[in-house]
N, C-alpha and C positions, 0 to 999 in steps of 0.2 A: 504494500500500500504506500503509495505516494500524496503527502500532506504538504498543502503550500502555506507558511504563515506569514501575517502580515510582520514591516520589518522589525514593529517594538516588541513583537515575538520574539522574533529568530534573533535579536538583538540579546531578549533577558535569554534565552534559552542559552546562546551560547556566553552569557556573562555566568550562569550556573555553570557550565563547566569549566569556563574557566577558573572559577572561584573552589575548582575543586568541590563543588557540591554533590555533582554527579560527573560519573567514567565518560558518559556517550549524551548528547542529542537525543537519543532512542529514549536514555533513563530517565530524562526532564520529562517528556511526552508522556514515559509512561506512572511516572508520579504525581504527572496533572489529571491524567485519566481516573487514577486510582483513588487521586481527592476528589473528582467528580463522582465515581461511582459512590465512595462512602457518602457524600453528603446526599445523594440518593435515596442514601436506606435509611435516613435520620429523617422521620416523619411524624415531625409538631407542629402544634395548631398554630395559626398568626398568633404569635405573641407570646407563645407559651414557653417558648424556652429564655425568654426575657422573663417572664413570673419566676421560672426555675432560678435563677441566677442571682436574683434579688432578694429570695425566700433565701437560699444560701448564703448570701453575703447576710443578710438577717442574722442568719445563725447564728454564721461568726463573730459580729461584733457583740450578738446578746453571751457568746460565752461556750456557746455549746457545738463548737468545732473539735476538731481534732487535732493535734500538733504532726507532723512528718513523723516525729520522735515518736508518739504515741502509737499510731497505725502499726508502725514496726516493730514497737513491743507485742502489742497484742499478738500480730501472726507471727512473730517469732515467738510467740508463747505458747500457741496451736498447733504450730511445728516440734514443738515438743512435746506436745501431750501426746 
């Protein structure tokens, strides 16, 4: 398959590999496809993943988050039961 992109495409594309982000052209292509497809399968209603995010930032400042530290006690506590 032959894909022609415009040139602030093929501009970022090849400033990604030069920047050593990806090996090939090919690998940009196929890491934009793959962010396409994922955000495909993420299927919230208008607005609701802004409610999600705001109910979480809620969370946190009211106290009841969790630290980085914490999560990794727990299942490193699980993994040793």
């Amino acid at each position: 398959m032959k894909v022609e992109l415009k040139p602030v495409f093929e501009q970022f594309v090849v400033a990604q590999v030069n920047a050593g982000r990806f090996e090939s052209a090919d690998a940009v292509v196929e890491a934009a496809l793959s962010r396409l497809q994922f955000d495909d399968t993420i299927d919230f209603a208008p607005g609701e993943l802004d409610r999600l995010l705001a109910e979480g930032e809620k969370s946190l400042r009211d106290g009841r988050g969790y630290t980085l530290d914490a999560v990794r006690q727990h299942f490193s506590a699980k993994t040793a039961e």
